[in-house]
N, C-alpha and C positions, 0 to 999 in steps of 0.2 A: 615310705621306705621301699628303695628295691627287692626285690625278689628274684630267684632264678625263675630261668624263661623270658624274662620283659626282654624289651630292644630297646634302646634307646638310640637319640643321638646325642653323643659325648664330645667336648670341645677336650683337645690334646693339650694339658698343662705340662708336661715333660716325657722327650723320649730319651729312653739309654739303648743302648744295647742291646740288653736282654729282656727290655718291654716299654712300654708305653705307661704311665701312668695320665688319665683322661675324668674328667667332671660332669656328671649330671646334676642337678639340681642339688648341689651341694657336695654332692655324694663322690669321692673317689673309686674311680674303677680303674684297677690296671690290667690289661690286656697282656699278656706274657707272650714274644716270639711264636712259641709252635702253635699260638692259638690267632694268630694272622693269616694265613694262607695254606691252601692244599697243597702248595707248592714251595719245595724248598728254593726259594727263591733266593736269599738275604742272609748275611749273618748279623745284620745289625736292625734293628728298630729306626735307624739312623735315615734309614736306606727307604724305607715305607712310611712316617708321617713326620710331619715337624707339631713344632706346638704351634695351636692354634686351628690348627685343623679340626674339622668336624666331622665324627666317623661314625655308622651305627655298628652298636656294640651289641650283644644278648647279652644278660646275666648269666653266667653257670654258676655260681658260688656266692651263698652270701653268707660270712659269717657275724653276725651282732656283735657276740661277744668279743673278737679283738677287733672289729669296727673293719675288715677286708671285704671287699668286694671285687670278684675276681670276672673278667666278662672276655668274650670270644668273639672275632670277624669272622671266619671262615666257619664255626660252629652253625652260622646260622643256614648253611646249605647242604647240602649234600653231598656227600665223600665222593670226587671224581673219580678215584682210585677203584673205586670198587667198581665202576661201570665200564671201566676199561675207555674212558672219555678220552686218556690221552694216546697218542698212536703217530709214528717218524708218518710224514707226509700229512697230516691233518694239520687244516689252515682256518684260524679260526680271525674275525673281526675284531679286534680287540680294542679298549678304549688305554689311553696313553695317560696314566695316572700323573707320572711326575718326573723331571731327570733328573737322575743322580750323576753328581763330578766322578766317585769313585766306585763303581760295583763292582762288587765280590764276585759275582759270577761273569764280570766281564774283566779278567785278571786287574783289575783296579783302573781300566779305564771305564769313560765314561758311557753310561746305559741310560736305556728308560723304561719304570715300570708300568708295566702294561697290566692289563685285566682280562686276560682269554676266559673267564668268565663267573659270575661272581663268584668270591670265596675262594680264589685262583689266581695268583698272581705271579708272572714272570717277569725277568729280565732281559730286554733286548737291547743287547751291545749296540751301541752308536751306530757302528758299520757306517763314518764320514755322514749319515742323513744327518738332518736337523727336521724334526718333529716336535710337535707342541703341544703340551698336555693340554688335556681335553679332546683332542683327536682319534679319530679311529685309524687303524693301522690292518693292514691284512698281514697274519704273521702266519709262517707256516714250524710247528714243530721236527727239529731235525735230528735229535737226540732223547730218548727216553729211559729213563732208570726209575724203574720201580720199586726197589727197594728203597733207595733214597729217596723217594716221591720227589725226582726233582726232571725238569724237563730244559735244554736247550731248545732256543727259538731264533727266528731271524723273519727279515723282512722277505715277503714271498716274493720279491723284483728285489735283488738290495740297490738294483743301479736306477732307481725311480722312488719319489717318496711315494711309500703306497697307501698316505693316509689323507 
């Protein structure tokens, strides 16, 4: 039986919207939106994994009695936020998770999510490149709102693939 704290890796059985629902060893764990990324990157789960994926998760919650098990990606690092890690002009290496046809943070064209670093994940509009998940990309952040913990990025050459 899980417990809070363990990590797993969980194969993705259904994303929605507003979360993931994912399987360990039997066991359902659904991962909820705000508990994917330091970064308000997405408003959809749609946008961050498909089923089938395999993701590691932490436990935070496990209730016996109605049989939930609630688990977190970004939980298992360290709050950017509070280190003052994101900053306009900071260029970080980041790995090219996946591309999305429609992102929300790219007005509904097409993006790719990147990883500026674990537990941190943005969206970098198309900008005409073709990139390829699994690739690293040099992105530089251009935009920062800390209230919204949400950051704009771009490619730091956008007229060169920089990955």
């Amino acid at each position: 039986m899980l417990v809070s704290g363990d990590i797993v890796r969980a194969e993705v059985l259904a994303v929605r919207v507003f979360g993931m629902f994912c399987v360990y060893d039997r066991q359902e764990i659904q991962v909820l939106i705000p508990e994917i990324s330091w970064i308000a990157s997405f408003n959809s789960c749609e946008q961050f994994a498909s089923v089938g994926d395999q993701l590691r998760v932490r436990i935070i919650h496990v209730d016996a009695a109605g049989g939930r098990i609630a688990g977190t990606i970004k939980g298992m690092y360290a709050n950017p936020w509070e280190s003052n890690q994101f900053e306009v002009g900071t260029v970080f290496s980041s790995k090219v998770m996946r591309h999305v046809d429609q992102a929300d943070r790219c007005d509904g064209q097409s993006g790719y999510l990147v990883e500026l670093m674990p537990g941190a994940y943005a969206m970098l509009c198309s900008q005409n490149s073709s990139i390829t998940p699994g690739e690293r990309c040099s992105v530089i952040v251009n935009v920062v709102n800390r209230r919204q913990h949400a950051v704009r990025i771009s490619l730091v050459s956008p007229n060169q693939k920089a990955c």
